[in-house]
N, C-alpha and C positions, 0 to 999 in steps of 0.2 A: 427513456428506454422501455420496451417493451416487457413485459415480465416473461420470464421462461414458466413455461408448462410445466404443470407434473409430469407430464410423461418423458419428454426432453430432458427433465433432471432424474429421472427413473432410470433412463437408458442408460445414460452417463454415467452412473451408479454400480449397473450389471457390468456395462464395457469394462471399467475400471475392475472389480473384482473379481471378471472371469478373463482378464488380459486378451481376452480375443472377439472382434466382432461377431465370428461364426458360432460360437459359442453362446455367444450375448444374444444374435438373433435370434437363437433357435428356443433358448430359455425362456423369449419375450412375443417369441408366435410370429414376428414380423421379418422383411427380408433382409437382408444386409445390408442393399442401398437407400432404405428407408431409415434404418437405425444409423448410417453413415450421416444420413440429410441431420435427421434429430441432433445427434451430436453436432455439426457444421452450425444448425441454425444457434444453437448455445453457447457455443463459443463466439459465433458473432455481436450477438446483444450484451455477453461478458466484456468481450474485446480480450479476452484474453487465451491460450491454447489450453485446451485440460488435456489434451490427450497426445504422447507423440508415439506417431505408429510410419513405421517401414513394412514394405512385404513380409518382411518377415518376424515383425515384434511390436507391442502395444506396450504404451509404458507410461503412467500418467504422470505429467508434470506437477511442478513446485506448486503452482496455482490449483491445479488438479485435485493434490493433494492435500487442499486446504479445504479445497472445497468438500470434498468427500469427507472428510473429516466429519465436518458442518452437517451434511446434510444426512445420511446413514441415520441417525436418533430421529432427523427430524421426519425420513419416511417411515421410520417406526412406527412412530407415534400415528404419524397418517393411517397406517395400515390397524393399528388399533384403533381409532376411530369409526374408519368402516367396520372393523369386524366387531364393535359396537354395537351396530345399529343394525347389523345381523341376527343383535341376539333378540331382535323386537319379532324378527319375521322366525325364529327358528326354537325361542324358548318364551314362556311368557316371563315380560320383565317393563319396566319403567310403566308410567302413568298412562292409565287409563279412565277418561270422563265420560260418564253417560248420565241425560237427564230424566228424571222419573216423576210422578205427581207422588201426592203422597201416599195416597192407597197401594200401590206398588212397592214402594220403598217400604210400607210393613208386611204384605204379602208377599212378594216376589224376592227383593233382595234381601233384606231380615234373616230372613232360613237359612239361604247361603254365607251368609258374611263370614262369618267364625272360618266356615271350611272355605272357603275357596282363600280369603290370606293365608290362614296356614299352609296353603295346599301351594300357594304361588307369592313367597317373602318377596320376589322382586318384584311382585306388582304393587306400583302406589294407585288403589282405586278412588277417582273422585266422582261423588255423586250431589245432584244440584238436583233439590227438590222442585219442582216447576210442573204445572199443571197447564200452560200456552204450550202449543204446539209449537216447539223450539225447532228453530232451522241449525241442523244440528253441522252443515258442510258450514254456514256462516259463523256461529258461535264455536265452532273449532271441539264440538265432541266428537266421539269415537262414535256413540249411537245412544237411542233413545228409548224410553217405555213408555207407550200410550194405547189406547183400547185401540183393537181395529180397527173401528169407522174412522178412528180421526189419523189415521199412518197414511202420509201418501200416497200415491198410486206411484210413481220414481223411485220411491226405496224397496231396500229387500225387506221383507217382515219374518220373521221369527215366532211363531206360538210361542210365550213362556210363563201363562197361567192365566188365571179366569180372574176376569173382574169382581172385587168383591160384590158382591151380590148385594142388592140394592131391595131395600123394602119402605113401604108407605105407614109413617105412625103419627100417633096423637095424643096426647092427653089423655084420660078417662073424664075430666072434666070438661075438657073442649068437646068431646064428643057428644057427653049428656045435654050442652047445651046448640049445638049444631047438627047435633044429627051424627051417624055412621054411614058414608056414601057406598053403595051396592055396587054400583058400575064404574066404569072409569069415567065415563061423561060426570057421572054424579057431582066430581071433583069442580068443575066450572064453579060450581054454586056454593062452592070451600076457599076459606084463604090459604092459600099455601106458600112457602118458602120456596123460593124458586133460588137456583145457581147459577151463577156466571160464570166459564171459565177465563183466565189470564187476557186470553185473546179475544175476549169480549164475544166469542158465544153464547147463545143460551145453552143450559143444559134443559132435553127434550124429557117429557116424560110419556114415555113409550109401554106398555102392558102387554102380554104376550097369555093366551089361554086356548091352549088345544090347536096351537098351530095357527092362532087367529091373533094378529097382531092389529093393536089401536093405540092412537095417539092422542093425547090431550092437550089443549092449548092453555094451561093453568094460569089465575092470577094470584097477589096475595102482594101484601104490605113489606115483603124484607126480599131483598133479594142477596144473597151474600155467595163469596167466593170459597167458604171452605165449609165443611159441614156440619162442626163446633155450633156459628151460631142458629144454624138450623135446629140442631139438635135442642136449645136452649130456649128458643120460640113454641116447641113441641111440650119442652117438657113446663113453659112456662104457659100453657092454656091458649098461646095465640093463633094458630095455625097447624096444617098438616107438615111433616117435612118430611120428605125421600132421601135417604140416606142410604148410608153402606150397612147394612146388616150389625155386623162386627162389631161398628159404632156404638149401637145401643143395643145390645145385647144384657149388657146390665140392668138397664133401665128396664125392659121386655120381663126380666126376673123379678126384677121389684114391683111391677107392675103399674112404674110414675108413666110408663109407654105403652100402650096398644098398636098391634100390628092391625090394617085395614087393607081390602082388598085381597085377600091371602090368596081367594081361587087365581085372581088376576095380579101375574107375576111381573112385577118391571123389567125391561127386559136388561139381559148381563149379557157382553158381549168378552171375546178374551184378552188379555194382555199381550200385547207381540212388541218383540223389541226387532228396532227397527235400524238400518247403515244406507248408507249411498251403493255402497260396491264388493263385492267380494274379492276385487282385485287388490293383492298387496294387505289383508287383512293383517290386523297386530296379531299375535299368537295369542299377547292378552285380552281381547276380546273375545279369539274360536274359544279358550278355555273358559270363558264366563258363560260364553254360548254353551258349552257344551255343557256344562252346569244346571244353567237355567232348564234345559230342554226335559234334563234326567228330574230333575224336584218337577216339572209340570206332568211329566209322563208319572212320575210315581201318585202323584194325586190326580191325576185320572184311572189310572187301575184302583184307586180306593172307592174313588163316587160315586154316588150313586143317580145323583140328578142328570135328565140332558140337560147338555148348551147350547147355549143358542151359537150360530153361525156368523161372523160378521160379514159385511158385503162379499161378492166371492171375488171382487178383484184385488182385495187383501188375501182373502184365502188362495187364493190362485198362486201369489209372491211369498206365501208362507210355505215353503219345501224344505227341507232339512238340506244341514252342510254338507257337504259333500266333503 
């Protein structure tokens, strides 16, 4: 037998508690001889009568009212359901996943965390530290953080803060015995720690001074994926390593690290988080957007450095929500 519709046991439901079709139709938008057909087609596949109706009276039968019995909880429950999954589009609530590499996850999300769960108990937020450029429609997240150069050109982007700022350091031992290189070329004839990201990229190392950008095509003995063992090959005399500022800020005090190249700044491009669509957005992501935009806009009115720009066919898809 064929299953009856929700909406055929919907109608059936009105008929029955407003006794009249005319009444039934008008509460359900549709015409009289179409809610006649819906009822007819349900009782057909039943095989048995829910409804008896003369010109001039509606009255539901023994079967009828078995069935209404039955089913009344169970469009309940239907109708909370959907008004469920309303509350995704209308308040922020239920699980939200977006992927981030690590630098982000202490710069970007860090600052926010505390305030935005208090701010939003129904959101369960999950975050997956990941530095490959994750196919975020494939792996089923909400959206993603990654520098601009590496955000698609199909997704929306989002400005929502500056890449940690990357500097070139070394030893003071490695340097006494190698030299301090002047220029970025200098670097060719340096071992350096090069990085790979996830997706078997290289990471480039790019210099930026007075608006005149250069690139170097670096070798060196280690190449690693996070920037711990870089830091560790630096501080152990073997090589230069490029890292996050932040990193070794410590070491920079103690002096186990020298900064090198200082006129010539690596270049830092911004964080943008990134979606497929703005069609059908969760509400708990416009309020983590909305979050993120307000902590990036508040640390640009404090800076004082420029930034550098990333390609403009990200900056072009980076517009604020609407």
């Amino acid at each position: 037998m064929k299953k009856a519709s929700i909406a055929e046991m919907s109608a059936f439901v009105v008929i029955a508690e407003r006794a009249s079709f005319a009444k039934a139709a008008k509460q359900l938008g549709v015409s009289r001889s179409s809610l006649s057909e819906s009822l007819r087609s349900l009782e057909e596949r039943l095989g048995v009568r829910l409804i008896n109706r003369t010109t001039r009276s509606v009255a539901v039968s023994e079967a009828g009212e078995r069935l209404l019995v039955q089913l009344r909880p169970l469009l309940d429950n239907f109708d909370a359901v959907l008004e469920s999954v309303n509350a995704f589009r209308d308040s922020p609530a239920g699980q939200l996943r977006i992927t981030v590499p690590r630098p982000a996850a202490r710069t970007i999300i860090e600052p926010v965390l505390s305030r935005f769960l208090q701010a939003y108990p129904a959101v369960t937020l999950e975050v997956t530290i990941d530095s490959a450029l994750t196919d975020i429609v494939r792996d089923r997240f909400d959206a993603g953080i990654r520098p601009g150069h590496r955000v698609e050109q199909d997704m929306i982007a989002v400005r929502v803060g500056e890449d940690a700022r990357p500097t070139v350091v070394a030893s003071p031992d490695y340097l006494r015995r190698h030299g301090t290189p002047e220029q970025p070329s200098d670097l060719r004839a340096h071992n350096c720690t090069r990085m790979r990201f996830a997706n078997n990229a290289p990471h480039r190392w790019i210099f930026e001074k007075r608006g005149k950008s250069v690139e170097v095509d670096v070798t060196g003995s280690l190449i690693a994926g996070e920037s711990d063992l870089a830091i560790r090959a630096a501080l152990d005399g073997l090589a230069l390593a490029r890292v996050p500022l932040h990193t070794v800020q410590a070491h920079l005090a103690a002096k186990t690290l020298v900064e090198v190249l200082e006129d010539w700044k690596p270049r830092s491009v911004g964080f943008y988080l990134y979606y497929p669509s703005r069609r059908r957005m969760p509400a708990a992501l416009q309020a983590l957007i909305a979050m993120l935009k307000a902590q990036a806009s508040a640390r640009t009115d404090d800076a004082s450095e420029p930034r550098a720009v990333p390609r403009s066919a990200v900056a072009t898809r980076a517009s604020s929500i609407k």
